[in-house]
ROLUMLO-295880 format. One record per residue: residue number from 1; residue in three letters; x, y, z of N, C-alpha, C in turn. Coordinates in pm, whole numbers, plus 50000, padded with zeros to 5 digits. Each point is the difference from the previous one (the first is absolute). Layout:
REM ROLUMLO-295880
PT resi resn  n_c1  n_c2  n_c3 ca_c1 ca_c2 ca_c3  c_c1  c_c2  c_c3
PT  NUM  Ala     X     Y     Z     X     Y     Z     X     Y     Z
...
REM end
This chain:
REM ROLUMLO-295880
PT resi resn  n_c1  n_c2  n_c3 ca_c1 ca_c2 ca_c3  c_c1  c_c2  c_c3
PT    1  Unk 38548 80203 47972 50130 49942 49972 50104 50071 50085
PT    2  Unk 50096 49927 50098 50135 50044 50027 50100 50107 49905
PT    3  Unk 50043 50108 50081 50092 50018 49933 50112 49904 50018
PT    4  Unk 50060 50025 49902 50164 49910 49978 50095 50029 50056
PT    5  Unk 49988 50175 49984 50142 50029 50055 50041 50016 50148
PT    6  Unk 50169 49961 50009 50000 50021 50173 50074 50113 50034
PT    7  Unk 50034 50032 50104 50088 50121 50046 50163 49994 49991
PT    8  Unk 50097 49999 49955 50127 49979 50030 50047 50054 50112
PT    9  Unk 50038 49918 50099 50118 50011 50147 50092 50115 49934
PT   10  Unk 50031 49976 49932 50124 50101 49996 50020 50107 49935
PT   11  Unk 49896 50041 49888 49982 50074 49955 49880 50114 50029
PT   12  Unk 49862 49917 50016 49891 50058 49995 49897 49968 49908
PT   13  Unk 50061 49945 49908 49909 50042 49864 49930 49885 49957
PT   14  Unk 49833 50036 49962 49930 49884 49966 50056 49931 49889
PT   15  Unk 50007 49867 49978 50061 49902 49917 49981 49883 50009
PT   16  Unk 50003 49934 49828 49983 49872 49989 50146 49913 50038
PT   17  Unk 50020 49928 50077 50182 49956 50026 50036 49860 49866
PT   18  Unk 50096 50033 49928 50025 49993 49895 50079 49868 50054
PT   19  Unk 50017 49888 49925 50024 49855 49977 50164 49992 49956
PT   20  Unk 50125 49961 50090 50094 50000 49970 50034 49842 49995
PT   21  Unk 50089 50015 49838 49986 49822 49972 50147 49979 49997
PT   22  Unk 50081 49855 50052 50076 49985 49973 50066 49862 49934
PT   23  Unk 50115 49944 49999 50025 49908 49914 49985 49859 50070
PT   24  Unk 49953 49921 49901 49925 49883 50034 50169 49910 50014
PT   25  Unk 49960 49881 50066 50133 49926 50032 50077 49929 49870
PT   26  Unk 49896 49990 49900 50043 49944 49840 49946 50084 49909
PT   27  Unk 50042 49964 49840 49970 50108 49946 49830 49952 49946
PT   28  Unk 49943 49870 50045 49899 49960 49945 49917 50071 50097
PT   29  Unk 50046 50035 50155 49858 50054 50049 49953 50142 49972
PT   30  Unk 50112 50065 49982 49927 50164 49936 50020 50072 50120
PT   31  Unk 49965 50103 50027 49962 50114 50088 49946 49941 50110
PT   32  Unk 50018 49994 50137 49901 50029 50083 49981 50151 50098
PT   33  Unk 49888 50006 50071 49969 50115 50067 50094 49928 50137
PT   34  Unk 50085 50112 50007 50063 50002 50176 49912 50109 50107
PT   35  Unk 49967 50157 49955 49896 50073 50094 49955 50099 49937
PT   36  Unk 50009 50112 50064 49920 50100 49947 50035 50121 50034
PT   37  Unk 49957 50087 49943 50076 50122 50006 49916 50145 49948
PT   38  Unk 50035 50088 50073 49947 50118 49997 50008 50072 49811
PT   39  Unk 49918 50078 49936 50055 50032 49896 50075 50137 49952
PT   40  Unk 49973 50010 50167 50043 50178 50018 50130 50033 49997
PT   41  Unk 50008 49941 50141 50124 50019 50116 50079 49860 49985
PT   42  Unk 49931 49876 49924 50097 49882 49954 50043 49881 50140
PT   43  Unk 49876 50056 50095 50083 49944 50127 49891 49867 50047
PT   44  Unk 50082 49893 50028 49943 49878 50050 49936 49968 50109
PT   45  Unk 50007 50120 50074 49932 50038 50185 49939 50076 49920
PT   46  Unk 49863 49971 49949 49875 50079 49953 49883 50001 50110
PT   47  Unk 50008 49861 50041 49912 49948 50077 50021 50032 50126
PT   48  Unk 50125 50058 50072 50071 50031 50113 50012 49828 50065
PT   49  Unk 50015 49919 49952 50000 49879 50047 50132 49952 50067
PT   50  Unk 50100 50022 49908 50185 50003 50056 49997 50130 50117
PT   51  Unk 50083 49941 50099 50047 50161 50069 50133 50047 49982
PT   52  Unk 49972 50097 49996 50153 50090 49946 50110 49981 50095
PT   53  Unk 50129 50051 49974 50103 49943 50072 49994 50108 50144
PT   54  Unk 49924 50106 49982 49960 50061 50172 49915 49900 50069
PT   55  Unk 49924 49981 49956 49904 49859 50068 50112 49909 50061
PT   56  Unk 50024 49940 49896 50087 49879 50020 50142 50071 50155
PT   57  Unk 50040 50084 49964 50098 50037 50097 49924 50019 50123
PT   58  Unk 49890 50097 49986 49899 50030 50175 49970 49856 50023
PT   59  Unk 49953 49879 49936 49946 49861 50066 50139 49954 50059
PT   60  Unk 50091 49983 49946 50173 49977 50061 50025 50098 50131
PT   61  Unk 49984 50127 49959 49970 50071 50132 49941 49942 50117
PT   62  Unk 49931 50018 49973 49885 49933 50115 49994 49864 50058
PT   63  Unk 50062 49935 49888 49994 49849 50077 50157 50048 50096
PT   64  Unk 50037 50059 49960 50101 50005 50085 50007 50078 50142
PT   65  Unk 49938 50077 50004 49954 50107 50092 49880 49870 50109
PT   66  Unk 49970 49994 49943 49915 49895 50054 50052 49872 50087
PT   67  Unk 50085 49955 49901 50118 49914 50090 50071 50046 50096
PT   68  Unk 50044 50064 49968 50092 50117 50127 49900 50028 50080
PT   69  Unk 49905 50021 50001 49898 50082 50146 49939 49889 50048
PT   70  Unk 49984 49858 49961 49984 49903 50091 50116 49941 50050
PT   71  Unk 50120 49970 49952 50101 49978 50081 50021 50086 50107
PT   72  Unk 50009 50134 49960 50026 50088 50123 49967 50018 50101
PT   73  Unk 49832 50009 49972 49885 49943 50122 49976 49876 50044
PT   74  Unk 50028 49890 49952 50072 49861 50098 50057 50037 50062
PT   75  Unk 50152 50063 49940 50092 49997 50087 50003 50067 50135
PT   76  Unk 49904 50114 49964 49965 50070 50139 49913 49980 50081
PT   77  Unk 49894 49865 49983 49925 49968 50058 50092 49920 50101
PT   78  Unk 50079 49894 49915 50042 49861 50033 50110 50118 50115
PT   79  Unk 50087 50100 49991 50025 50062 50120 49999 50043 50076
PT   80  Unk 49852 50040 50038 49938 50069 50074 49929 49872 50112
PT   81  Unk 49956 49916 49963 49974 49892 50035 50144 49904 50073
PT   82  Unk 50108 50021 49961 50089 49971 50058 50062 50077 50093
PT   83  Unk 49977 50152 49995 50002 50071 50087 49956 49974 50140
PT   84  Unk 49854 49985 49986 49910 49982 50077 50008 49855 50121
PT   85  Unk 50056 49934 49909 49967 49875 50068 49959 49916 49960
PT   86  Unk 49912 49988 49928 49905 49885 49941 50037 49947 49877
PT   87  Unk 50092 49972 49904 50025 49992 49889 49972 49880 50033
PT   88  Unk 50041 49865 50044 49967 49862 49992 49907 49944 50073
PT   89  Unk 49892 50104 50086 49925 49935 50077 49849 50000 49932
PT   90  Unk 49967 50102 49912 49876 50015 49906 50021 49964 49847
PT   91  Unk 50016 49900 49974 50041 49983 49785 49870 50046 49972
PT   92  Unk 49890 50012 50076 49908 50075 49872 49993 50177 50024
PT   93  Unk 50081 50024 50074 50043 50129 49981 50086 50034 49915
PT   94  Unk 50086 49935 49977 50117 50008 49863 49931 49937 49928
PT   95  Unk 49874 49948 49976 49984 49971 49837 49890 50141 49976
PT   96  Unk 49954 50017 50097 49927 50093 49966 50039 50155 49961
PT   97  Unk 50150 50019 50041 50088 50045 50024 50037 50037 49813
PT   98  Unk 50056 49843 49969 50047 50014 49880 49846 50008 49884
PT   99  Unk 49880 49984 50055 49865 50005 49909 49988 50133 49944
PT  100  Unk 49999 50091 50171 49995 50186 49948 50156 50022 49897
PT  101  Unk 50066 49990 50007 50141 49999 49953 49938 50002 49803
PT  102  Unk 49979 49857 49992 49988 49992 49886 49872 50045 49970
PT  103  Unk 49893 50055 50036 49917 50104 49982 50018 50116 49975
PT  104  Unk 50075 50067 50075 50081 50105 49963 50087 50007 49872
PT  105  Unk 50048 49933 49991 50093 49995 49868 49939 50007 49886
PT  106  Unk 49858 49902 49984 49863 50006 49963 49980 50113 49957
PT  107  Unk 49962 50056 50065 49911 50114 50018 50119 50130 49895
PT  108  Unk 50094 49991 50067 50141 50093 49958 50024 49946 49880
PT  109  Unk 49988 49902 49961 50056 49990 49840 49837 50024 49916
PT  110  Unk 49911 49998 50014 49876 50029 49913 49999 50143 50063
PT  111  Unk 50011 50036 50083 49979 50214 49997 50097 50050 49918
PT  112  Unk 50128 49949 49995 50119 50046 49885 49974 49966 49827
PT  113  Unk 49932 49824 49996 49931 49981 49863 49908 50071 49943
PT  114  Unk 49930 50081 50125 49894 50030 49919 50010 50207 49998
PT  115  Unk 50132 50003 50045 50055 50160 49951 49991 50010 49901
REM end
């Protein structure tokens, strides 16, 4: 037989996660279960399933960081290429141009997500 119990995210501690009920939309339906909850520490990220508001801020981070480092690197492709000479004579150099670009940004916003 399985054990039952699981680990709590936030606490540590082996536990059964306890059934939090709330009010039904009339008074004929009664109670229902909305989630669940730790019986320790009382906390609803038992499961680590929600991410905390550092999560949530580093993914904002990053998408942003990410945005910024492919614009930037367009922009310095798309000038360097105009530098040069060739900006309108190769378009699959500027798309390829803007491909690494948004690869980069890629790449730069999941190395910062995954700090």
């Amino acid at each position: 037989m399985r054990q039952s119990l699981v680990e709590c995210q936030c606490c540590g501690k082996l536990m059964v996660p306890r059934t939090s009920y709330g009010r039904a939309l009339g008074w004929w339906d009664g109670a229902r279960p909305i989630s669940n909850h730790c019986p320790f520490c009382l906390s609803d990220n038992w499961d680590g399933s929600r991410p905390t508001i550092f999560q949530r801020l580093m993914r904002l981070l990053a998408g942003l960081a990410g945005i910024s480092v492919c614009l930037l690197l367009g922009e310095v492709l798309l000038t360097l290429q105009a530098e040069v000479g060739i900006y309108h004579q190769y378009p699959w150099l500027t798309l390829s141009g803007w491909a690494l670009a948004v690869l980069a940004g890629y790449r730069v916003a999941k190395w910062v997500d995954d700090y």
